[in-house]
PLY file of the C-alpha trace (Angstrom):
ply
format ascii 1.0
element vertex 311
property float x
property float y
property float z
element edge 310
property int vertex1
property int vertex2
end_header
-2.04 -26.04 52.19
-3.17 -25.40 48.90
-1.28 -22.07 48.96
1.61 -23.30 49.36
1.67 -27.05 49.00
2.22 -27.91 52.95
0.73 -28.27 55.92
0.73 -25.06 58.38
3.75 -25.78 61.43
4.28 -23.46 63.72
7.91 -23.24 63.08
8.18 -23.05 58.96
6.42 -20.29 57.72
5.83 -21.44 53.79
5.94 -19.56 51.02
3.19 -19.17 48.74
3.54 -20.62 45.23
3.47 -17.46 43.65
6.67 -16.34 45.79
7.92 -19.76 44.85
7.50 -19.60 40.74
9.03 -15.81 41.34
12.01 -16.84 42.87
12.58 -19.32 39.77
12.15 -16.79 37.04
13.84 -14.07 38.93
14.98 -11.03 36.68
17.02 -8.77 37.87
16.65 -6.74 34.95
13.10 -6.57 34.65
11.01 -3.70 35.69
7.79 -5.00 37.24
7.16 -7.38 40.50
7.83 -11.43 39.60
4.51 -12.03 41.40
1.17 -10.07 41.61
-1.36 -10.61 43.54
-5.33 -8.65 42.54
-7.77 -8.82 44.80
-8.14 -7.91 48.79
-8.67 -11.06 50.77
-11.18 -11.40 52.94
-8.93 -12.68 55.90
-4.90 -12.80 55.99
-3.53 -15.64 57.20
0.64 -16.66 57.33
0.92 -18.60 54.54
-0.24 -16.05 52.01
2.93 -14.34 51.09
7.24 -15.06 50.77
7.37 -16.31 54.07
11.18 -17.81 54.27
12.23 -16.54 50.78
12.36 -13.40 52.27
10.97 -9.97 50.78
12.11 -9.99 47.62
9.70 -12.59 46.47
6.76 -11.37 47.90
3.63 -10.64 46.12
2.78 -7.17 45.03
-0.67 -6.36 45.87
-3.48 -4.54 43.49
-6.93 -4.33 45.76
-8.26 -2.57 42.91
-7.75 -3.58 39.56
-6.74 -0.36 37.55
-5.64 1.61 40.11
-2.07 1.64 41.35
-1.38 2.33 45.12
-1.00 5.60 45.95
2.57 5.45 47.02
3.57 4.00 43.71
3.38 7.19 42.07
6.56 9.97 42.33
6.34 12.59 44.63
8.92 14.50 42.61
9.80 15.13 38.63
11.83 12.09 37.70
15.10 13.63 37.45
14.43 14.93 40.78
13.86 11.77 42.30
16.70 10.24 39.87
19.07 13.28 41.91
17.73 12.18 45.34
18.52 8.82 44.60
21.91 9.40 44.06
22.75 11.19 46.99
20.86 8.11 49.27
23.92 5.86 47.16
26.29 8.50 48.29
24.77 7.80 52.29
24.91 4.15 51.57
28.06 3.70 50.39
29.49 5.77 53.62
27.35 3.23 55.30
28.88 -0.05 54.13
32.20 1.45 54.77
31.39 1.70 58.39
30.80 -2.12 58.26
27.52 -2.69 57.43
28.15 -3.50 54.15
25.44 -6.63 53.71
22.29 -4.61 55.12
23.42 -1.78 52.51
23.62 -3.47 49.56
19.80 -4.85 50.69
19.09 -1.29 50.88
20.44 -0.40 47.65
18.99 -3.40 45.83
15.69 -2.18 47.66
16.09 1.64 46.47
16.79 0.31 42.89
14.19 -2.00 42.02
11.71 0.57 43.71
12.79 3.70 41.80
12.61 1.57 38.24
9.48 0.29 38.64
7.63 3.72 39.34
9.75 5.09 36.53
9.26 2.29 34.15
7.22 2.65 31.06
5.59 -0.76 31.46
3.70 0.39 34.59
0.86 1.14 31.86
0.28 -2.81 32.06
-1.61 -1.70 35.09
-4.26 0.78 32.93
-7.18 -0.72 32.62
-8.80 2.39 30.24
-6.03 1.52 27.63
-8.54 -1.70 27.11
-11.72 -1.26 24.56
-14.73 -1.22 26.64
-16.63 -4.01 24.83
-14.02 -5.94 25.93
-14.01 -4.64 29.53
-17.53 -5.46 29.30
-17.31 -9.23 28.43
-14.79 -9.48 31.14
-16.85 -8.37 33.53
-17.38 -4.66 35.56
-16.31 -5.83 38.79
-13.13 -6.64 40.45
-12.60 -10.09 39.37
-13.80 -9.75 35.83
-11.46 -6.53 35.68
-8.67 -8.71 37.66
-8.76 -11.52 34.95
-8.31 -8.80 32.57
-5.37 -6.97 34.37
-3.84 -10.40 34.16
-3.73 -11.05 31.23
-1.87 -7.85 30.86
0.47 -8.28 33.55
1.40 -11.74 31.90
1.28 -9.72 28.16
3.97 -8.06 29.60
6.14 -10.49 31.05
4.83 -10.62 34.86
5.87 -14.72 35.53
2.90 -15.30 38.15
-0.51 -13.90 38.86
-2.87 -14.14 41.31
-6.88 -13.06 40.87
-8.90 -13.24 44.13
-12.80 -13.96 43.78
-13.76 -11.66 46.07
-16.94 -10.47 44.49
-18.81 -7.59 44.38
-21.84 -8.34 46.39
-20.63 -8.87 49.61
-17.59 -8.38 51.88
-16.77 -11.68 52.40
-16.76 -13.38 48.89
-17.89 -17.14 48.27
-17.71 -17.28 52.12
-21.27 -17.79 51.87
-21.97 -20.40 54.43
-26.43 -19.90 54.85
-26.48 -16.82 52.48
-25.33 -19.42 49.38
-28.60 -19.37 48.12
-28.95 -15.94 47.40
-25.39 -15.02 46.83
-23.71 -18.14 45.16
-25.46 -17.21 42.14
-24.50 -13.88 41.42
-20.70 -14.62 42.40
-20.39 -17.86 39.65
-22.36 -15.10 37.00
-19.07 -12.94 38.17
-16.81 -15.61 37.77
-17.88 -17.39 34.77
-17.42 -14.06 32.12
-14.51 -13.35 33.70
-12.17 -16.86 33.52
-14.13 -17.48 30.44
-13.50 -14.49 28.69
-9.83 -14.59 30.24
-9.49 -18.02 28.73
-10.92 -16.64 25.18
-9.02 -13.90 25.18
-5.51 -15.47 25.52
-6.17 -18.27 23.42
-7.45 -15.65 20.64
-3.79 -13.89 21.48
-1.70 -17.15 21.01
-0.77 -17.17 24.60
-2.98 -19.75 25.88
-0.36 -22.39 25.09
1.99 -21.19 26.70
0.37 -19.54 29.81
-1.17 -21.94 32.63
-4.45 -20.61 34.02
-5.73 -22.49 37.14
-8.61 -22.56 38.60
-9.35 -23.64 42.25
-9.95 -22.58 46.35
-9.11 -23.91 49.34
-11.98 -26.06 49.49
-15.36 -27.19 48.87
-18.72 -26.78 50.66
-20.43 -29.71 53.09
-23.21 -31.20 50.54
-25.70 -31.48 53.45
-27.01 -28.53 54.94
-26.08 -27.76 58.27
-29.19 -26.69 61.00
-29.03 -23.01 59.48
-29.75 -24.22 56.19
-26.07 -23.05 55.05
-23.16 -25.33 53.97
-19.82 -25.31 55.77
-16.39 -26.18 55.11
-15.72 -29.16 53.51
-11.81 -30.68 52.21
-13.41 -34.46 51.06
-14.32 -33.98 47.64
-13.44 -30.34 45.44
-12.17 -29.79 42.53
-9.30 -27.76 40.64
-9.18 -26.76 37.13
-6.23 -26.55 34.33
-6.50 -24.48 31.21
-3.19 -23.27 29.19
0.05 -24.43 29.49
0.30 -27.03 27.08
-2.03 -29.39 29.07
-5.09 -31.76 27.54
-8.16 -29.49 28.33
-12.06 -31.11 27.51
-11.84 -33.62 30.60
-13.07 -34.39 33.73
-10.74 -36.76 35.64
-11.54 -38.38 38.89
-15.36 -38.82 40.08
-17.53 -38.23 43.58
-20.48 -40.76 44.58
-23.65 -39.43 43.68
-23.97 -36.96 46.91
-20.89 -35.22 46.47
-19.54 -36.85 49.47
-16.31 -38.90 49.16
-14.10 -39.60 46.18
-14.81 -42.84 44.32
-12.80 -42.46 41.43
-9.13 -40.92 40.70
-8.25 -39.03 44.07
-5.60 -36.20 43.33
-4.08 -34.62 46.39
-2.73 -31.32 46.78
0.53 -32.36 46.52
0.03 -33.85 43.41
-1.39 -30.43 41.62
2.05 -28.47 43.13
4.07 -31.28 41.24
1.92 -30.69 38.08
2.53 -27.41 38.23
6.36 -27.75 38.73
5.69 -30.16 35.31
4.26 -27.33 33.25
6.60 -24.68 34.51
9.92 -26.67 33.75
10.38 -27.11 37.28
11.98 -30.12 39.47
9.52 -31.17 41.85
12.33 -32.40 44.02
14.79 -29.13 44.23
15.26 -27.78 46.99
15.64 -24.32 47.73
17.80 -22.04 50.77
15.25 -20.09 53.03
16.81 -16.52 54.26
17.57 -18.74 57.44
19.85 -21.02 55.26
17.22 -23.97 55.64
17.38 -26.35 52.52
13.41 -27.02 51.80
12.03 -29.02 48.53
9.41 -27.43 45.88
7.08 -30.29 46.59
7.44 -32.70 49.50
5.75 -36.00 47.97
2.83 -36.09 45.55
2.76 -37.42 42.10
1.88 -35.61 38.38
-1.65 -36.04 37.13
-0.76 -38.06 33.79
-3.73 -37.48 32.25
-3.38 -33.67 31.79
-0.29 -34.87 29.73
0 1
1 2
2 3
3 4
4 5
5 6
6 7
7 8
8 9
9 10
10 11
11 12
12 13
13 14
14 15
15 16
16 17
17 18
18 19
19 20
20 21
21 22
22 23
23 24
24 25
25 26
26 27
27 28
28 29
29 30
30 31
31 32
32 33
33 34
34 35
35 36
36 37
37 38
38 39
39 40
40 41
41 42
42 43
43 44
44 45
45 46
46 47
47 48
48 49
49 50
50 51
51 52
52 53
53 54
54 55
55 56
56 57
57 58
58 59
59 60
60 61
61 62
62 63
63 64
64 65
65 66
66 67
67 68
68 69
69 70
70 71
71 72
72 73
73 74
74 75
75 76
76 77
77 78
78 79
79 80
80 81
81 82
82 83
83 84
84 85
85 86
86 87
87 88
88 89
89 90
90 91
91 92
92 93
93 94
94 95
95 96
96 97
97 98
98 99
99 100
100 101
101 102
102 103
103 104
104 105
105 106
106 107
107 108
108 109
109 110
110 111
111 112
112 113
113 114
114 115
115 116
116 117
117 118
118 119
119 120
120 121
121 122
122 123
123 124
124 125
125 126
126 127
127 128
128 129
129 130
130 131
131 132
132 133
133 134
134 135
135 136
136 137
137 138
138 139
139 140
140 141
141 142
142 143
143 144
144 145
145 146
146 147
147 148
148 149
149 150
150 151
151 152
152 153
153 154
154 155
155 156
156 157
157 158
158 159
159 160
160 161
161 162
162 163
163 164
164 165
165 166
166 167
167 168
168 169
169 170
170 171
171 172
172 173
173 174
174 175
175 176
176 177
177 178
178 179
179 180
180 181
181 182
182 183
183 184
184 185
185 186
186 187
187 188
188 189
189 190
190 191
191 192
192 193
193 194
194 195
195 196
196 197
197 198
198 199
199 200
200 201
201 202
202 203
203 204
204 205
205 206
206 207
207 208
208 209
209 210
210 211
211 212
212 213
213 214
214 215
215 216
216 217
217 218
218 219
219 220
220 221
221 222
222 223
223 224
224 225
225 226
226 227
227 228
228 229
229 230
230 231
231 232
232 233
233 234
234 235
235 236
236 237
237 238
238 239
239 240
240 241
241 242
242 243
243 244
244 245
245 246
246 247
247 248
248 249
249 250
250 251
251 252
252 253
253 254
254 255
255 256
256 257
257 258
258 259
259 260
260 261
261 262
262 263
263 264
264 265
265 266
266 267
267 268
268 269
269 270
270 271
271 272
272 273
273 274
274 275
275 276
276 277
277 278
278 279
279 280
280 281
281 282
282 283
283 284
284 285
285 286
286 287
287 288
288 289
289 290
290 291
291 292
292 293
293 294
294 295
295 296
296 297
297 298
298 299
299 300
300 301
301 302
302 303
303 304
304 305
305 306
306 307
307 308
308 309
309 310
């Protein structure tokens, strides 16, 4: 849900909002992915990638920050690859001839985009070593500290969306805690604070703060009562988001809990209501609807309302 802004149905597989915000600022021309996603989840679900936009929107994944998979790279001297290249348009264009002119051009478009981003210059957005080391320190050395700061590179460069999983670097299973919290919770908000905060720092000290939206959230909170193994579990009642960036008034808290943490006395916001606040900020109509690759019309947002005070 907070992915993508819907509830899971067996028969809609929704796209993330990253694949969403991609589609919208769609460049043909530019060399890097619309949408990247840093950080290897702990568990892979359905909703977490294009779904119906297709392919072409999906996110492309980093599971290391500074290191590039291993089948970005060439395995031949550019203009040997550039030479291969045009002998698979040669094959193509045979192809389409025969009458499969639609699943060619896919391939084509496919073949193109892929040889131009491992030959583009603005791969080095992705080299984390080009970055002085105090800074690299402040961020953070671990994967979400170094993720923040690949971000802000990626979006230095003109990447549209990007998203930095807090995995951390203690466990395998990140803030997925449940009766270790204790010990663990710690240590992951000590690798989460220097990283958003220097992140935050960092572009505002850039000038692109304004204009750059950072967010802040995860699926949900944790159960403010301990459960009989003195963990907390799963809890969607009362969590919180945050917004810094984008043009939106930072420096308040809105909407309240009762003293326990329990239920929301003051101000609810749904989830709905962040994706049209998000649609606000990024110039987008809440209401538009988009085509699916199975010519289905669906809407950005299906309901919700913006968050007035962040205006």
């Amino acid at each position: 849900l907070v992915r993508t802004g819907y509830p899971i149905k067996p028969t809609i597989n929704y796209p993330t909002w990253g694949s969403v915000v991609a589609r919208d600022r769609w460049d043909p021309g530019f060399d890097l992915p619309a949408f990247v996603r840093i950080g290897k989840p702990r568990i892979t679900t359905r909703d977490v990638n294009s779904g119906v936009l297709g392919p072409r929107y999906a996110a492309f994944r980093i599971d290391e920050p500074g290191k590039l998979p291993p089948d970005v790279h060439p395995s031949a001297r550019p203009e040997v690859l550039r030479r291969r290249l045009e002998l698979a348009a040669q094959v193509d264009e045979q192809f389409a001839k025969a009458g499969s002119r639609k699943a060619a051009a896919e391939q084509r478009e496919i073949y193109d985009r892929t040889s131009r981003f491992v030959l583009s210059p603005l791969l080095s957005a992705f080299e984390l070593d080009k970055e002085p080391e105090k800074l690299r320190d402040a961020y953070g050395r671990n994967p979400f500290g170094q993720g923040c700061l690949l971000a802000r590179r990626l979006v230095e460069t003109g990447v549209s969306f990007v998203e930095v999983i807090s995995t951390g670097s203690i466990n395998d299973q990140g803030w997925d805690t449940h009766k270790r919290g204790f010990k663990e919770n710690p240590l992951l908000a000590a690798e989460t604070d220097s990283g958003y905060a220097t992140l935050l720092t960092d572009l505002a000290q850039r000038g692109m703060l304004e204009n750059t939206l950072v967010v802040w959230m995860g699926e949900f909170c944790r159960t403010p009562k301990f459960d009989l193994d003195g963990g907390r579990d799963h809890y969607s009642d009362g969590w919180l988001a945050g917004f810094s960036g984008g043009g939106v008034k930072m420096g308040q808290v809105i909407g309240a809990t009762d003293k326990e943490g329990v239920h929301v006395t003051d101000r609810p916001v749904g989830v709905q209501d962040l994706f049209v606040t998000f649609c606000k900020v990024l110039g987008m109509d809440p209401h538009d609807e988009y085509i699916t690759d199975q010519n289905q019309p669906l809407k950005l947002v299906e309901g919700g309302e913006l968050i007035k005070e962040l205006f």
